[in-house]
mmJSON file of the N, C-alpha and C atoms, coordinates in Angstrom:
{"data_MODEL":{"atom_site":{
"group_PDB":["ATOM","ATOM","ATOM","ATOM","ATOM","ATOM","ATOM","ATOM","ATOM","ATOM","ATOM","ATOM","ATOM","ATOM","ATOM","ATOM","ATOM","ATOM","ATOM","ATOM","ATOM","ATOM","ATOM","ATOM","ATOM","ATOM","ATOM","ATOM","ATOM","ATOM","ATOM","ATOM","ATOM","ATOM","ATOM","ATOM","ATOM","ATOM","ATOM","ATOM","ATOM","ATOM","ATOM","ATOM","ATOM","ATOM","ATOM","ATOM","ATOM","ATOM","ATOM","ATOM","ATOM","ATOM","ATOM","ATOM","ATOM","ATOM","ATOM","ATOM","ATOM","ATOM","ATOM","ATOM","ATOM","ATOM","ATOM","ATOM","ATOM","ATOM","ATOM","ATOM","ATOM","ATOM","ATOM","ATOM","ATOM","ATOM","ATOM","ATOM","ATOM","ATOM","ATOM","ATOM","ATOM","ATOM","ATOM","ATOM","ATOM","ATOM","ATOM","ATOM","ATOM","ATOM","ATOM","ATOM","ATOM","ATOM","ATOM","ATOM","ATOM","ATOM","ATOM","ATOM","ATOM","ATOM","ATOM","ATOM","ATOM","ATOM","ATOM","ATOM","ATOM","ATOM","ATOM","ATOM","ATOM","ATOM","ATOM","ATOM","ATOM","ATOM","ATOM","ATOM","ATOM","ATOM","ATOM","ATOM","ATOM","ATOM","ATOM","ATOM","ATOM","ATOM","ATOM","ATOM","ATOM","ATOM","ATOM","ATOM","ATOM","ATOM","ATOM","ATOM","ATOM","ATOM","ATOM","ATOM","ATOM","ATOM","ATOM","ATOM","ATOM","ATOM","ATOM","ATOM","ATOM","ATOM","ATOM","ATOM","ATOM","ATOM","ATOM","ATOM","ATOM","ATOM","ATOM","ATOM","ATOM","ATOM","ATOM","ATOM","ATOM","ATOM","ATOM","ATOM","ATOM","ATOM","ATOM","ATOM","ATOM","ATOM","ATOM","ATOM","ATOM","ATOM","ATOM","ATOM","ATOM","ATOM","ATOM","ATOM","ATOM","ATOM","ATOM","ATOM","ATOM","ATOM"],
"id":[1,2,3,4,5,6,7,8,9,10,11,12,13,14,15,16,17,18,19,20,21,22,23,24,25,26,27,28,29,30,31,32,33,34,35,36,37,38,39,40,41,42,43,44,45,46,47,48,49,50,51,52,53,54,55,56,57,58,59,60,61,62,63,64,65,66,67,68,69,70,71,72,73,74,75,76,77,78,79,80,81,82,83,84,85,86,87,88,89,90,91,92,93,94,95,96,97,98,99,100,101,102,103,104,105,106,107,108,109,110,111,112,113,114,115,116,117,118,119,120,121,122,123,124,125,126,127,128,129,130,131,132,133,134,135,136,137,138,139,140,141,142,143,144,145,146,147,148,149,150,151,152,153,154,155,156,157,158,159,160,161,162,163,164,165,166,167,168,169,170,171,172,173,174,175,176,177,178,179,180,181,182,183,184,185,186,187,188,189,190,191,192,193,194,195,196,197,198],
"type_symbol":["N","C","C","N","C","C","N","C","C","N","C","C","N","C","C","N","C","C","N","C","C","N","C","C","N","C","C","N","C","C","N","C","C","N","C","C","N","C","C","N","C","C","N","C","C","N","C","C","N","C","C","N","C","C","N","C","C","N","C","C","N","C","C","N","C","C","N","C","C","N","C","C","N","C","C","N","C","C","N","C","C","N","C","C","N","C","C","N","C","C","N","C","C","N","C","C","N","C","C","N","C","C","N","C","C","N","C","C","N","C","C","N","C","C","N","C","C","N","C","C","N","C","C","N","C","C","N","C","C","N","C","C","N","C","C","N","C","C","N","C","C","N","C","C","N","C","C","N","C","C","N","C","C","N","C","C","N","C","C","N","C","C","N","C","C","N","C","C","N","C","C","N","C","C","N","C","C","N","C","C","N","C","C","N","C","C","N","C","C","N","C","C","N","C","C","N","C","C"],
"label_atom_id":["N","CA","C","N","CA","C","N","CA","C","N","CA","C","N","CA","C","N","CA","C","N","CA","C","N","CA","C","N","CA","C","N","CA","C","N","CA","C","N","CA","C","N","CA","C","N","CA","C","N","CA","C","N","CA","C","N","CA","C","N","CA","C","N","CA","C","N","CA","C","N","CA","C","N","CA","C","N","CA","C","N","CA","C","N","CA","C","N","CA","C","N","CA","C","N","CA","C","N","CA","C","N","CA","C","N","CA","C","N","CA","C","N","CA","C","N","CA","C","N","CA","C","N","CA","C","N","CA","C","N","CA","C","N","CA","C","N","CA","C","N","CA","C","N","CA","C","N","CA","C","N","CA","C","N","CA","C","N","CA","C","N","CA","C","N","CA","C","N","CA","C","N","CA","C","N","CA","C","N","CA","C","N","CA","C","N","CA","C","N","CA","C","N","CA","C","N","CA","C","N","CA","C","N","CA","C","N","CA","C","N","CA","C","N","CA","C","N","CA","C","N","CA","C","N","CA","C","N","CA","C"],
"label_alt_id":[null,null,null,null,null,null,null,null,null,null,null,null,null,null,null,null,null,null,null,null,null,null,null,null,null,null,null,null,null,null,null,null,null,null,null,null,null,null,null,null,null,null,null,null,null,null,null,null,null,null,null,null,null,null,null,null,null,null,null,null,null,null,null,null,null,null,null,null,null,null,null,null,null,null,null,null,null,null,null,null,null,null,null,null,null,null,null,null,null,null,null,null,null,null,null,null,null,null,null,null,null,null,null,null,null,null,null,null,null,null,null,null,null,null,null,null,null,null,null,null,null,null,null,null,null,null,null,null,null,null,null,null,null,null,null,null,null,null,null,null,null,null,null,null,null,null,null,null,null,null,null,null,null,null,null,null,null,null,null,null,null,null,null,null,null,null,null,null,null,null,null,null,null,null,null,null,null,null,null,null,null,null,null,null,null,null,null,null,null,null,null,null,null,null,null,null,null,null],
"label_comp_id":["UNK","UNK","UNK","UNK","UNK","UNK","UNK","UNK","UNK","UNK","UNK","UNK","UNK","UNK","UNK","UNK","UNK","UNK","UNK","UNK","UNK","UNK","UNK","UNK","UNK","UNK","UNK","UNK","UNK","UNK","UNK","UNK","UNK","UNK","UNK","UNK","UNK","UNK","UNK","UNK","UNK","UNK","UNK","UNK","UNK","UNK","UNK","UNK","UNK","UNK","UNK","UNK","UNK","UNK","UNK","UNK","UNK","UNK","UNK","UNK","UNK","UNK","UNK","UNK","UNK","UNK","UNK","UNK","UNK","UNK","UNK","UNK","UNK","UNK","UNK","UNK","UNK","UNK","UNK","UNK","UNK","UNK","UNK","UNK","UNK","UNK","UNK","UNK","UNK","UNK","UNK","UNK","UNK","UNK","UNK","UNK","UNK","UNK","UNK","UNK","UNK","UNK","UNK","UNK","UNK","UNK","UNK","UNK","UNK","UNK","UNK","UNK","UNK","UNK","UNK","UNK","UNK","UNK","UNK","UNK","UNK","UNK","UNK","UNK","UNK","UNK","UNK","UNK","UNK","UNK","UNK","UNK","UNK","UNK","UNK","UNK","UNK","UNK","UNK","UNK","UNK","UNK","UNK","UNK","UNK","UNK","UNK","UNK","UNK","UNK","UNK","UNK","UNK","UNK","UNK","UNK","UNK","UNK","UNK","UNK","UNK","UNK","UNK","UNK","UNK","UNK","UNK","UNK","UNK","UNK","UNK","UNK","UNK","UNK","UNK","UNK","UNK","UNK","UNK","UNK","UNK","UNK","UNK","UNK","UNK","UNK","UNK","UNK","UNK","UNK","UNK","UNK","UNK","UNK","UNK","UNK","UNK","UNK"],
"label_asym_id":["A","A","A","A","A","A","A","A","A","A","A","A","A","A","A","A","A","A","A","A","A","A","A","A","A","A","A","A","A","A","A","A","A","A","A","A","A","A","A","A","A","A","A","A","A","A","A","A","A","A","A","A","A","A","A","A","A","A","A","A","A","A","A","A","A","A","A","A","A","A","A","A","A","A","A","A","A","A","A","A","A","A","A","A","A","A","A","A","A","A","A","A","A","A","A","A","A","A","A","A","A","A","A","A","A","A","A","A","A","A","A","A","A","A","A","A","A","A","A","A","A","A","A","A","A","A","A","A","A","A","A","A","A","A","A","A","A","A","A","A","A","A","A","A","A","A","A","A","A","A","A","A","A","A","A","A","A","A","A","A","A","A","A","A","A","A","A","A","A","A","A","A","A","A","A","A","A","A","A","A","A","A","A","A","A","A","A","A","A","A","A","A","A","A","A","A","A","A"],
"label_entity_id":["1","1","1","1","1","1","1","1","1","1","1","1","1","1","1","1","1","1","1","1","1","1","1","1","1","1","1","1","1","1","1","1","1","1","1","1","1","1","1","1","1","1","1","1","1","1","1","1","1","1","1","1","1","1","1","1","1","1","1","1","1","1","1","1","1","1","1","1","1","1","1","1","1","1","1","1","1","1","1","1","1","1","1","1","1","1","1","1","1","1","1","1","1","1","1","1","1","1","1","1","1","1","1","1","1","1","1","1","1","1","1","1","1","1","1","1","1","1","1","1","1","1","1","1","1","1","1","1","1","1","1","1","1","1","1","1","1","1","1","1","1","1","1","1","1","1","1","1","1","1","1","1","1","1","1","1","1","1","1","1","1","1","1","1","1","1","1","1","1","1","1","1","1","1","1","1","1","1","1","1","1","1","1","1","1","1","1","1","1","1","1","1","1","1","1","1","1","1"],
"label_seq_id":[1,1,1,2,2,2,3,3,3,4,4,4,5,5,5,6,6,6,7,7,7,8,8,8,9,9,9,10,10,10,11,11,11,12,12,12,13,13,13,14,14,14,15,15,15,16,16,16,17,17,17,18,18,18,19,19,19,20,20,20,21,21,21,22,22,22,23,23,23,24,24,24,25,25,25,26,26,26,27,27,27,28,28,28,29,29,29,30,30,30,31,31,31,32,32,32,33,33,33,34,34,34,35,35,35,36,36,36,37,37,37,38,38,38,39,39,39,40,40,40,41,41,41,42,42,42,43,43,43,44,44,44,45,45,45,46,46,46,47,47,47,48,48,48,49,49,49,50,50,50,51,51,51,52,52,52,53,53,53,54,54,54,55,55,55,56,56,56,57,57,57,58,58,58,59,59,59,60,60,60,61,61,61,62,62,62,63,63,63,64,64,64,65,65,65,66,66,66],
"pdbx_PDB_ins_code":[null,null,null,null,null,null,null,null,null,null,null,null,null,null,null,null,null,null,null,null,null,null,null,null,null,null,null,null,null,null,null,null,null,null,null,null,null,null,null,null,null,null,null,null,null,null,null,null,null,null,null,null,null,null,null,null,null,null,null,null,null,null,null,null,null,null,null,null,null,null,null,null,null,null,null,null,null,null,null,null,null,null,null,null,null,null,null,null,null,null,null,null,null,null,null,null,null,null,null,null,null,null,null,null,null,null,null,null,null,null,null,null,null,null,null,null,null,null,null,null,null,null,null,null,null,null,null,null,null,null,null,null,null,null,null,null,null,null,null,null,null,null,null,null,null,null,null,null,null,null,null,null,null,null,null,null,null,null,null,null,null,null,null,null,null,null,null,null,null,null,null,null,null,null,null,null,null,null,null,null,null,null,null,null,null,null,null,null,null,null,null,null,null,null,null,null,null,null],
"Cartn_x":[0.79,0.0,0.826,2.206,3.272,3.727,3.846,4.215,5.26,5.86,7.663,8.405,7.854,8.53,8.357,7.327,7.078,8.109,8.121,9.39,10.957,11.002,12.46,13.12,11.683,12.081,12.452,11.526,11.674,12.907,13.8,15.148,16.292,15.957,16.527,16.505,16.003,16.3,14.871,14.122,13.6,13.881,14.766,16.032,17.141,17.507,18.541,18.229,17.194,15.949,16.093,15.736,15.0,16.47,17.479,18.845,19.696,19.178,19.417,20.932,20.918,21.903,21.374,20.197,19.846,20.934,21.827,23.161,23.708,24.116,25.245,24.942,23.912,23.141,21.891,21.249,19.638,19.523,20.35,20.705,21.756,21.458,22.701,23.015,24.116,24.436,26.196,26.99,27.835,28.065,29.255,29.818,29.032,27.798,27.216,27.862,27.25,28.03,27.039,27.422,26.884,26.948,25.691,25.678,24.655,25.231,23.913,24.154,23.109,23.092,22.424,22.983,22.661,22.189,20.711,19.657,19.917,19.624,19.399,17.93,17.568,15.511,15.197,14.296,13.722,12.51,11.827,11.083,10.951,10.894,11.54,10.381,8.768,8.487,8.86,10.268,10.873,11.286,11.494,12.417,11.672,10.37,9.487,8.72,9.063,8.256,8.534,9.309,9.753,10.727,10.142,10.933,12.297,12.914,14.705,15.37,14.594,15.414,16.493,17.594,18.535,19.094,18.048,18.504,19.624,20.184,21.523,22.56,22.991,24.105,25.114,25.47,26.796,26.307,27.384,26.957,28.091,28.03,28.968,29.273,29.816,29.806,31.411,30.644,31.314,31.139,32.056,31.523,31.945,30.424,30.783,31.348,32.011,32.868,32.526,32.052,32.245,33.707],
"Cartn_y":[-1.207,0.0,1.262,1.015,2.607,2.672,3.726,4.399,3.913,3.806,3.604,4.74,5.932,7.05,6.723,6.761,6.088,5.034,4.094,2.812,3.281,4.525,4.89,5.515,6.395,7.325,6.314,5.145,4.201,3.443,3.413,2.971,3.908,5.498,6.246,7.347,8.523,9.372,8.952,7.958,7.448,6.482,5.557,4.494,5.068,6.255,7.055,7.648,7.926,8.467,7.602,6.599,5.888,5.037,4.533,4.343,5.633,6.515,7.947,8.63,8.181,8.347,10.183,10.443,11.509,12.443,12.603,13.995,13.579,11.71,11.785,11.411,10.463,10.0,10.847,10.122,10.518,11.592,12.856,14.113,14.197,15.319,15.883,17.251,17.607,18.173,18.127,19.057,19.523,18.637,17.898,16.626,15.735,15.3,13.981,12.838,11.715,10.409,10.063,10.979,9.968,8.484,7.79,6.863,6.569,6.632,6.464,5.163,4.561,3.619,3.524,3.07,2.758,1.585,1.772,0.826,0.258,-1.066,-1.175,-1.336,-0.454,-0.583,0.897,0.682,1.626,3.184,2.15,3.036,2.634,3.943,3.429,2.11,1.87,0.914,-0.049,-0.467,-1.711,-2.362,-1.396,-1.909,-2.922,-2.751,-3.214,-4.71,-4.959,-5.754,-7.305,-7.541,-8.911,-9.264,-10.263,-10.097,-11.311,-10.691,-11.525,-10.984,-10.176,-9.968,-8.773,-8.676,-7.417,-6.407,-5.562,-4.754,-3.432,-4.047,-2.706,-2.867,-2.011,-1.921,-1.639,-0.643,-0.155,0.78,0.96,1.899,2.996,4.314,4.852,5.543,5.901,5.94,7.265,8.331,9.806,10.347,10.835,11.827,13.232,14.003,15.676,16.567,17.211,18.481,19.536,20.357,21.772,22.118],
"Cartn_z":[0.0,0.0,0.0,-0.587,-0.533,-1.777,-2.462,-3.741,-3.353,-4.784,-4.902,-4.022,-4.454,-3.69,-1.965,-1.584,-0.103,-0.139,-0.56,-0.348,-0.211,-1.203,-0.973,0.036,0.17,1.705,2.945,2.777,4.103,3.957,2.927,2.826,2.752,2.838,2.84,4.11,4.028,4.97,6.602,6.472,7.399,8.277,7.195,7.839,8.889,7.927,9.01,10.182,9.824,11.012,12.293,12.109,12.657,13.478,12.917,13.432,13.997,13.869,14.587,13.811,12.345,11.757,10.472,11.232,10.185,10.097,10.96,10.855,10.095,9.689,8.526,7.593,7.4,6.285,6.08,4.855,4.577,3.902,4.179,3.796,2.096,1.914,1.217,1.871,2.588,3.295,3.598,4.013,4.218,5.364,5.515,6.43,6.34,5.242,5.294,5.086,4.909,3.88,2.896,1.676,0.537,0.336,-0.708,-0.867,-1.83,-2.582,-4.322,-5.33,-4.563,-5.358,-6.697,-8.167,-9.631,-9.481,-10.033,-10.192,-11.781,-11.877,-13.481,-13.925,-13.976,-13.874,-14.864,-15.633,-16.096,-15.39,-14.432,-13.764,-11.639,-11.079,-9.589,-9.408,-10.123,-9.439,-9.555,-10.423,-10.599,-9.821,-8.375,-7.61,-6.364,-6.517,-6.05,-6.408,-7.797,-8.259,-7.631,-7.806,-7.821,-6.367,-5.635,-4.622,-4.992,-4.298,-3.9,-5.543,-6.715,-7.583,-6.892,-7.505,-6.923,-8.682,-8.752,-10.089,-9.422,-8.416,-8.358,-8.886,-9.364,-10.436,-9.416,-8.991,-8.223,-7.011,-6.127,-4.936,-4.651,-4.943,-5.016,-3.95,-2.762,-1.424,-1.135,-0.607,-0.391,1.032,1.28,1.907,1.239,1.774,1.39,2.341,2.017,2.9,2.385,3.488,3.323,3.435],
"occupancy":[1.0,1.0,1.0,1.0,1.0,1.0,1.0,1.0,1.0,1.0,1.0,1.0,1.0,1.0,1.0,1.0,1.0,1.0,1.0,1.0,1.0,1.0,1.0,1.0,1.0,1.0,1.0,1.0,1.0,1.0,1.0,1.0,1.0,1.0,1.0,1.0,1.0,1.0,1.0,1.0,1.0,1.0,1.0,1.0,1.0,1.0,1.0,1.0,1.0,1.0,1.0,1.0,1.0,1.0,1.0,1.0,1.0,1.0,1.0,1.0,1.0,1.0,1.0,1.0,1.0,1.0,1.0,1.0,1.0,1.0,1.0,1.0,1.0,1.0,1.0,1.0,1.0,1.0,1.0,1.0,1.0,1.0,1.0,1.0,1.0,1.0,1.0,1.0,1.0,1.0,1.0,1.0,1.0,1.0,1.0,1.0,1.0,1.0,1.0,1.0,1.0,1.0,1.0,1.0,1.0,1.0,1.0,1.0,1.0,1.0,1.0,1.0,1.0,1.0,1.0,1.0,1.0,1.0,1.0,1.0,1.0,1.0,1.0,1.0,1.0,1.0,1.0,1.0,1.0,1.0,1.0,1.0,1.0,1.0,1.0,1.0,1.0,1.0,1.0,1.0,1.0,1.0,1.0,1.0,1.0,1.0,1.0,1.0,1.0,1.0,1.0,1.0,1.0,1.0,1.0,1.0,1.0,1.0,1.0,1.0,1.0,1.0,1.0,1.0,1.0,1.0,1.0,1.0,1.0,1.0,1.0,1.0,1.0,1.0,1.0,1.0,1.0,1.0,1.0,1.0,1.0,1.0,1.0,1.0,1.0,1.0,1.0,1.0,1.0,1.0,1.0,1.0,1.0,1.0,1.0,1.0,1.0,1.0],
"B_iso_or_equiv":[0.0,0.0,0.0,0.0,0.0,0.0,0.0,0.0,0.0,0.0,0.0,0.0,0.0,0.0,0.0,0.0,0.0,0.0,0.0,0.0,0.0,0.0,0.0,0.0,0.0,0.0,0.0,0.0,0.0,0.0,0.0,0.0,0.0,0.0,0.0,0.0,0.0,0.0,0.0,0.0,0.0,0.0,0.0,0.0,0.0,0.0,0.0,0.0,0.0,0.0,0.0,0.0,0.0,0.0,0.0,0.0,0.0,0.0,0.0,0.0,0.0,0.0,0.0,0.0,0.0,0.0,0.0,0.0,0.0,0.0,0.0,0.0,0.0,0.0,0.0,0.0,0.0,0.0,0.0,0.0,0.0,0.0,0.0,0.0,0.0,0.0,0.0,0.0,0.0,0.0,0.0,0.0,0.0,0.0,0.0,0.0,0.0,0.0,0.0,0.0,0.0,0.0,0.0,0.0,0.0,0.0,0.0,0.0,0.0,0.0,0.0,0.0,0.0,0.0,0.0,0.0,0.0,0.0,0.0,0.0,0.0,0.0,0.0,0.0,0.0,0.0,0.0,0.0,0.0,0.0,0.0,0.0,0.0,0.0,0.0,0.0,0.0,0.0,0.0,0.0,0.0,0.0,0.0,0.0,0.0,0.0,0.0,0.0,0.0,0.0,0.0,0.0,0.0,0.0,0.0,0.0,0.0,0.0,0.0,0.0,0.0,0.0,0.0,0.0,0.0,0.0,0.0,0.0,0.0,0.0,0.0,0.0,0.0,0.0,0.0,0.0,0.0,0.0,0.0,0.0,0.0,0.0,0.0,0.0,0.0,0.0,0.0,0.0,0.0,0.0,0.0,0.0,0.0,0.0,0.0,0.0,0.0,0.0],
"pdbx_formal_charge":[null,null,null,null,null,null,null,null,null,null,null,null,null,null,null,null,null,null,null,null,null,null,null,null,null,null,null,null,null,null,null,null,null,null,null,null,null,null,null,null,null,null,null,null,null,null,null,null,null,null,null,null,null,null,null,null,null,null,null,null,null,null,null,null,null,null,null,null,null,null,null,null,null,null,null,null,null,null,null,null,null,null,null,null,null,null,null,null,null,null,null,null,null,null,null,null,null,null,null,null,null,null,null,null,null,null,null,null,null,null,null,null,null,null,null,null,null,null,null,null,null,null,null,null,null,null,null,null,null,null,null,null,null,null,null,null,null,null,null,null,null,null,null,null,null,null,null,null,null,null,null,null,null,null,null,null,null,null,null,null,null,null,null,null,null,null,null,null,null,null,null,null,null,null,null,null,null,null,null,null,null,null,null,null,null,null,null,null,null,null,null,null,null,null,null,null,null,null],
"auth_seq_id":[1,1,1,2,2,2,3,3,3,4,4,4,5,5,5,6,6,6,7,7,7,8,8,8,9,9,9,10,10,10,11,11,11,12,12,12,13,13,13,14,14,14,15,15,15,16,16,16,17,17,17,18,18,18,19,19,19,20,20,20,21,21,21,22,22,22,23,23,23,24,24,24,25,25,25,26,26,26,27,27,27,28,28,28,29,29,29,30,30,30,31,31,31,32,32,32,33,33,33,34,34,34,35,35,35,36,36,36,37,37,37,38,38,38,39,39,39,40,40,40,41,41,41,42,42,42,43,43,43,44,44,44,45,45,45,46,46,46,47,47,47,48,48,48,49,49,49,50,50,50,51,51,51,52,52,52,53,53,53,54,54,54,55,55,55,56,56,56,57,57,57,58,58,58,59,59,59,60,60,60,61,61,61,62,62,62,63,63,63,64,64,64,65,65,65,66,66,66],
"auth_comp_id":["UNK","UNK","UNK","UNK","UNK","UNK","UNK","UNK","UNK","UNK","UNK","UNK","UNK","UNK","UNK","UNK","UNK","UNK","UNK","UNK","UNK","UNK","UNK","UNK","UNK","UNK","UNK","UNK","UNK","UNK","UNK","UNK","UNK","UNK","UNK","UNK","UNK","UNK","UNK","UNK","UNK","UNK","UNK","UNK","UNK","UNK","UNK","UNK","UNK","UNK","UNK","UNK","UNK","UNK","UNK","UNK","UNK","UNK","UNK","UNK","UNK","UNK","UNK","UNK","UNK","UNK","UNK","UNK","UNK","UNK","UNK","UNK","UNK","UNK","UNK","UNK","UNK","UNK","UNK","UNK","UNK","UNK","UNK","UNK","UNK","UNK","UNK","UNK","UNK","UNK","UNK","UNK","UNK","UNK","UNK","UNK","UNK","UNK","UNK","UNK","UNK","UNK","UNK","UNK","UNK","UNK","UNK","UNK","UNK","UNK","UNK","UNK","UNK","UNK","UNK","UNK","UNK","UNK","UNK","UNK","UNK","UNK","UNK","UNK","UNK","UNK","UNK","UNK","UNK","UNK","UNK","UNK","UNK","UNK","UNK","UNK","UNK","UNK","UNK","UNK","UNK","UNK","UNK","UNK","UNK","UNK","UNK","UNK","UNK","UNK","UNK","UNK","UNK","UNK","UNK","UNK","UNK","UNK","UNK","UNK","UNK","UNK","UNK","UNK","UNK","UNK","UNK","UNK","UNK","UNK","UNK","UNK","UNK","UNK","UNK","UNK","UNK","UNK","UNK","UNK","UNK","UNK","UNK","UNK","UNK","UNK","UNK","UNK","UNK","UNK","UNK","UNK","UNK","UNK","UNK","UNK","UNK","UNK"],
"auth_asym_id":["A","A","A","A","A","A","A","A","A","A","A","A","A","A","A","A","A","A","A","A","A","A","A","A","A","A","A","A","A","A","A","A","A","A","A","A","A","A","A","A","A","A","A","A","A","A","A","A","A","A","A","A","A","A","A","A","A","A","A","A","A","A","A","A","A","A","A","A","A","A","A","A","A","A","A","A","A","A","A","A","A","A","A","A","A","A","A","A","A","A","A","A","A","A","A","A","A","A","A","A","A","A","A","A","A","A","A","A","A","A","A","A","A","A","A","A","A","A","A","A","A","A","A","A","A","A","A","A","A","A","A","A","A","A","A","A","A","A","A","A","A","A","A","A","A","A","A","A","A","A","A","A","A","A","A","A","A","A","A","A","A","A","A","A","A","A","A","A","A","A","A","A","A","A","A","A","A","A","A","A","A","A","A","A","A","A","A","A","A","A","A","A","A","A","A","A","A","A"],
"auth_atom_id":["N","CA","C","N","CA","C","N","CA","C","N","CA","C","N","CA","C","N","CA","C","N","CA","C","N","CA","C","N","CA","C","N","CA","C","N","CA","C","N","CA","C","N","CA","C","N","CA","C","N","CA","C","N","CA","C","N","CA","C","N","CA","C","N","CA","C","N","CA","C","N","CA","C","N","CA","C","N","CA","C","N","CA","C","N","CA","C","N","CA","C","N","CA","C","N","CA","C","N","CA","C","N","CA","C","N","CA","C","N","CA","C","N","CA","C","N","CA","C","N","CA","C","N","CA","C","N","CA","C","N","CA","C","N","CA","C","N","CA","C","N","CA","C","N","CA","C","N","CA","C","N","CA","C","N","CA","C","N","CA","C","N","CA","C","N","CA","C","N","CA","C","N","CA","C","N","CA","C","N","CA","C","N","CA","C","N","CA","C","N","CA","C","N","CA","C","N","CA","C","N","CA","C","N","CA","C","N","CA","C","N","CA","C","N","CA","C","N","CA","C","N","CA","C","N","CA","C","N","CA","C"],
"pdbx_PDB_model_num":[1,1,1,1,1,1,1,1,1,1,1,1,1,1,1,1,1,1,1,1,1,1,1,1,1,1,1,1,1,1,1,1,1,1,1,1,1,1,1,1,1,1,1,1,1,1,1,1,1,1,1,1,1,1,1,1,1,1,1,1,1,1,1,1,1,1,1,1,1,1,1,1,1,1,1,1,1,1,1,1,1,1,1,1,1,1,1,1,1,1,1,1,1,1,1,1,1,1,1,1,1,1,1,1,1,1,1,1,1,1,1,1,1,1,1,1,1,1,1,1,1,1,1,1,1,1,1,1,1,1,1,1,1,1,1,1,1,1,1,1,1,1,1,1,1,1,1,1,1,1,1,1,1,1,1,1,1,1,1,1,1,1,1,1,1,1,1,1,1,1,1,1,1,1,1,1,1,1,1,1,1,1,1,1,1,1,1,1,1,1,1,1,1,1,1,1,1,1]
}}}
């Protein structure tokens, strides 16, 4: 019953939330830690469809500095 967009937030800045990691993750922000993961899917509800498939391509993992 959650939009793709709803699904991402709950793997993204609500996850961090919720592990109390919102200062370094979840964000894009000045001293965060990036982490963007490349999907191989045409549209975000792909990521949803099929369970145990894994369409991630790569995870590219930063941190930003001011």
């Amino acid at each position: 019953g959650v939009t793709p967009e709803e699904a991402r937030m709950g793997t993204t800045r609500h996850a961090a939330k919720a592990l109390g990691l919102e200062q370094q993750y979840g964000v894009v922000a000045p001293d965060a830690f990036a982490e963007f993961a490349v999907w191989d899917v045409n549209h975000p509800a792909e990521l949803i469809y099929e369970i145990g498939a894994d369409p991630l391509h790569t995870v590219i993992s930063h941190r930003l500095v001011s």
